[in-house]
SEKEVO-687333 format. One record per residue: x, y, z of N, C-alpha, C in turn. Coordinates in steps of 0.2 Angstrom, whole numbers, plus 5000, padded with zeros to 4 digits. Layout:
<babas>
XYZXYZXYZ...
</babas>
This chain:
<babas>
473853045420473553055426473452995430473652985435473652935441472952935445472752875449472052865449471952925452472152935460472052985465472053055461472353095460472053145456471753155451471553085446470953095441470553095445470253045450469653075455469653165458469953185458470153235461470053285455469853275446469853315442469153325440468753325444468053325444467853345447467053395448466853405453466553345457466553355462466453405468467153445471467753385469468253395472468553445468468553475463469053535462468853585464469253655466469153695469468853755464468253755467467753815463467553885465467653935463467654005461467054005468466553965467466053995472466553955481466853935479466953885486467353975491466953985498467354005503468053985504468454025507469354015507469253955514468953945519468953895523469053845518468453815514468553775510468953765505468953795502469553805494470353795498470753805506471053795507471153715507470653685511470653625512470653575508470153595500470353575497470953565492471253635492471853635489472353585493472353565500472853535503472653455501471953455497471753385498471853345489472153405485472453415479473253405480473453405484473953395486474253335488473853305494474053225497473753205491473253205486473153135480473753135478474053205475474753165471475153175474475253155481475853125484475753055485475053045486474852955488474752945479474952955475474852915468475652925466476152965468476852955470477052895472476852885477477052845481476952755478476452765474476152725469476852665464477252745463477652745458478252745460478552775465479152785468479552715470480352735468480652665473480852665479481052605482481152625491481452675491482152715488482352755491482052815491481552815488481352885486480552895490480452835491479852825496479852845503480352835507480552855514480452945514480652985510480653065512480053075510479453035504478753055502478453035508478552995509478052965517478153025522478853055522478953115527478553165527478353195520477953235518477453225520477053165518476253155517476153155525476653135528476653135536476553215541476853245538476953315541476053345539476153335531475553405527474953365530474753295531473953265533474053275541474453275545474353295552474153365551474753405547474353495551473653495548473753455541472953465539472353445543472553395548472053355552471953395557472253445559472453475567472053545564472053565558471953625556471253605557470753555553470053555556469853535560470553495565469853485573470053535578470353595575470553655579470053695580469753705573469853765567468953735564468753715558468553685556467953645559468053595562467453525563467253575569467453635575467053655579466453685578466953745572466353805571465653755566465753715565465253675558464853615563464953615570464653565572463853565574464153635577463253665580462953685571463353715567462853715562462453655558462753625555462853555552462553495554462553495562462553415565463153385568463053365573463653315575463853245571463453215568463553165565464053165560464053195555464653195549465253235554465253285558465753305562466353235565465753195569466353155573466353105567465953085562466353025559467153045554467053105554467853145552468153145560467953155565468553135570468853075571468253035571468452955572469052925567468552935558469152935552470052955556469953015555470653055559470853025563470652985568471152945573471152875570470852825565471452795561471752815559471752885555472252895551473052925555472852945563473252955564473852875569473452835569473852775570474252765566474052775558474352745554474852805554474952855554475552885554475852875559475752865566476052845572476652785571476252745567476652675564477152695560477052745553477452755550478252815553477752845559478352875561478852845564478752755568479252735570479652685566479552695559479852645555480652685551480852645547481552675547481552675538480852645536480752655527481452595525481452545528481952485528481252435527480752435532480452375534479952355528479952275529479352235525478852265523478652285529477852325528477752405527478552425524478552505528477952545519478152515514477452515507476752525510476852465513476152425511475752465517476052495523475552535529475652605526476052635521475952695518475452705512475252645509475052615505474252635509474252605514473452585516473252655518473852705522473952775523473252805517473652785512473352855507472552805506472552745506471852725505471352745509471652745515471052765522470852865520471552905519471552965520471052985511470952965506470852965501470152965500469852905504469252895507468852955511469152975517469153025520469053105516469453105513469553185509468953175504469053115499468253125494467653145499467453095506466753105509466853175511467253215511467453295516467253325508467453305501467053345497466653335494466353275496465753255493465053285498465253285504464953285507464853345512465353335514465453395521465453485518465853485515465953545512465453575509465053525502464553555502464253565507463853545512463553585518463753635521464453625520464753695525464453755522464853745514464653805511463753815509463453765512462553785509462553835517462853825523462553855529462953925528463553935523463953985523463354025519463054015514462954055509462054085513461854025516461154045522461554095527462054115529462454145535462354125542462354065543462454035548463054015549463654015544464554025549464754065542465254095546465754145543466454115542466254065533466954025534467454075528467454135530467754195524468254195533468054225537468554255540468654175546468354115545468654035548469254025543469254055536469754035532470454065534470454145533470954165537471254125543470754115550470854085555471354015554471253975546471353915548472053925544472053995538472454005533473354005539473054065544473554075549473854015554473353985555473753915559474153875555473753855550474053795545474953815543474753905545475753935541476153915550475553915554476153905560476453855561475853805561476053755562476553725556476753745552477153705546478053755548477853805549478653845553478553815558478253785561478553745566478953695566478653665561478953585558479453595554479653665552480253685546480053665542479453665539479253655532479153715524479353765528479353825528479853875523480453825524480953845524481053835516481753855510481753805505482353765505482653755509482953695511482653635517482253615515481953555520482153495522482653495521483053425522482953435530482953485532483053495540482353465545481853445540481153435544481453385548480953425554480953385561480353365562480053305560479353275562479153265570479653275575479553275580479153365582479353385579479053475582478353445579478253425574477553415572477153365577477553315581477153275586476853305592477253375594477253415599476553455597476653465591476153515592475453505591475353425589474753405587474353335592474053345595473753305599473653245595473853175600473853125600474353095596474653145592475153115588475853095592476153055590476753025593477353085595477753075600477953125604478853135599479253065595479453055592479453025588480052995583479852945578480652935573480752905570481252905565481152935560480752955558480753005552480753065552481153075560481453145560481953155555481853215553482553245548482553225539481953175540481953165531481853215525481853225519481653265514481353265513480853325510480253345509480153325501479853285496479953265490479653345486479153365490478553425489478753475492478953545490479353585496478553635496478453655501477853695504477753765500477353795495477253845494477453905498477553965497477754005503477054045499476554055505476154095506475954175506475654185501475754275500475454305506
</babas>
């Protein structure tokens, strides 16, 4: 077991029986990027250019599904505080993918800013289970938001946005990170890591 998912095999961060489908989504995706940033750990260059492809698609639609979705309906509930320091987090993190979209997985640094990727996103995603979610679910269970049918809502974006990107599919050799720039504010319009392999191919959802 690699460091980013043993953190991840303990509560808070694992997904629990009581957690609303809002949350148990997001956590499941946050069960996901630890073991692709503890991959990447271990992977050689060659094998590293299509995992940064991955990590790059799955943490944008996951970024775009809570500030859509997500950080709205919980702002007025919650406080604005813990909301925007998850928007702030979110735009480092999207520089740093911005960076890695325009590199070719050749360069010096092309590791070490995927590297710093998963440190900043890793950070981020524990404070969201350590922190954020339990509150969301303490306002769910007082009924002050209805994160059963925000789940659905977030469940159904998160599948469009991934058909978009042709992630969808089960040959993914075809991703196009560019439909994903398109669809997701602020992120880069394109980048070189159009068309790379998906290391991790995308559950098809029931």
């Amino acid at each position: 077991m690699t460091a980013y998912v043993k953190r991840a095999s303990v509560p808070p961060h694992l997904v629990d029986d009581r957690d609303p489908p809002a949350i148990a989504l997001l956590k499941e995706d946050h069960q996901v990027l630890r073991a692709l940033f503890d991959l990447v750990e271990t992977v050689g260059d060659d094998v590293l250019f299509p995992v940064a492809g991955d990590i790059c698609i799955r943490l944008a639609i996951h970024m775009a599904v809570e500030e859509h979705l997500l950080y709205p309906a919980l702002k007025p509930v919650i406080g604005a505080r813990e909301v925007d320091e998850g928007i702030v987090e979110h735009q480092v993190t999207k520089r740093l993918i911005s960076d890695i979209m325009e590199m070719t997985g050749r360069e010096e640094l092309f590791r070490a800013r995927v590297h710093v990727l998963g440190e900043e996103t890793v950070h981020h995603i524990d404070e969201e289970d350590r922190v954020l979610f339990p509150h969301a679910r303490k306002a769910w269970e007082e009924g002050k938001i209805d994160l059963v049918e925000l789940g659905t809502e977030m469940s159904r974006h998160r599948r469009e946005l991934f058909d978009r990107a042709g992630s969808a599919a089960s040959d993914t050799h075809t991703i196009d990170l560019k439909l994903v720039g398109e669809t997701i504010e602020e992120l880069p319009r394109s980048g070189k890591l159009n068309g790379v392999a998906a290391a991790v191919p995308v559950e098809e959802e029931a």
